[in-house]
Each structure stands twice: as C-alpha cells, then as structure tokens.
N, C-alpha and C positions, 0 to 999 in steps of 0.2 A: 149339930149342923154347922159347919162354914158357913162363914160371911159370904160367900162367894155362891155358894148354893141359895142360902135366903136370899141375896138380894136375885138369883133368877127367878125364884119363885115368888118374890114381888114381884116384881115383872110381869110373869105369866097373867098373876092374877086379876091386870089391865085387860087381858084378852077375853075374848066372848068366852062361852064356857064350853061351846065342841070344840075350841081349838085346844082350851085348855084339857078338855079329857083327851085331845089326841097327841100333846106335847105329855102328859101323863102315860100312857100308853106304850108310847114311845119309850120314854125314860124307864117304866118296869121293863122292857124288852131288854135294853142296852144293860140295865144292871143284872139281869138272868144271863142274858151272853156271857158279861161279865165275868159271875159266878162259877160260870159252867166251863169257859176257859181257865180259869183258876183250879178247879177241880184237876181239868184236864194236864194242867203243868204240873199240878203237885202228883197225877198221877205216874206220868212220865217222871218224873225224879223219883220218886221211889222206885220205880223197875229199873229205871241207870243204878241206882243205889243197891237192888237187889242182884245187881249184873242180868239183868232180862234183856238190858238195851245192845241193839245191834248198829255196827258201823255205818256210815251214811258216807259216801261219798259226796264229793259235790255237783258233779256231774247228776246222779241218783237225783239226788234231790231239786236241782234244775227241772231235770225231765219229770218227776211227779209234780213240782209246782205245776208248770205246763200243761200238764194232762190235768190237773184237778181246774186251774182257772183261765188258759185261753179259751176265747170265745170266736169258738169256730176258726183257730190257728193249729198248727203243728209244728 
C-alpha cells in the first residue's frame, strides 16, 4: 500500500462508520470501473493489433461522443 493511500484511510477511519462503509463502497466501485476500463483498452489493442480496428474519423467521433453524452443537446 502507498503512503498516500494509508494515510486516506487514516483519515477515513476518524469518520463515523456509515460514512466509512459508504467511502468504501464507493472506492470498490471506482477500482471495478477501473478494472473494467482496463480490460476494455487492452481489449481494443489487441483488435488494432489483430487489424479488427476500423478508421474513425474525427468528425465520426465528435458526433458519437455527442449522441452517447449530451444531455438533452444535439
């Protein structure tokens, strides 16, 4: 463990203990994200690597950002 992690989880363990099981909670969410974006990059690199990957414009890729996270924009 980092210095940098213990001394949060000193910290934490000042807090009453549902905040501390909800800063816990929290923290396995973010490191499973984590994980699962990771998976996700290394799976993309292997299909570029297999020639699976297709070209993206930038335009392309603007316009599906857009569509996947304005909220209520177009």
């Amino acid at each position: 463990m980092t210095k940098m992690l213990a001394a949060a989880i000193k910290e934490v363990k000042k807090l009453p203990t549902d905040v501390q099981d909800t800063i816990g909670i929290n923290l396995i969410d973010r490191v499973a994200a984590w994980r699962e974006l990771r998976a996700k990059i290394a799976e993309g690199i292997r299909e570029a690597d297999a020639g699976l990957a297709k070209p993206l414009s930038a335009k392309t890729l603007i316009r599906e950002f857009r569509k996947r996270h304005a909220k209520g924009k177009k």
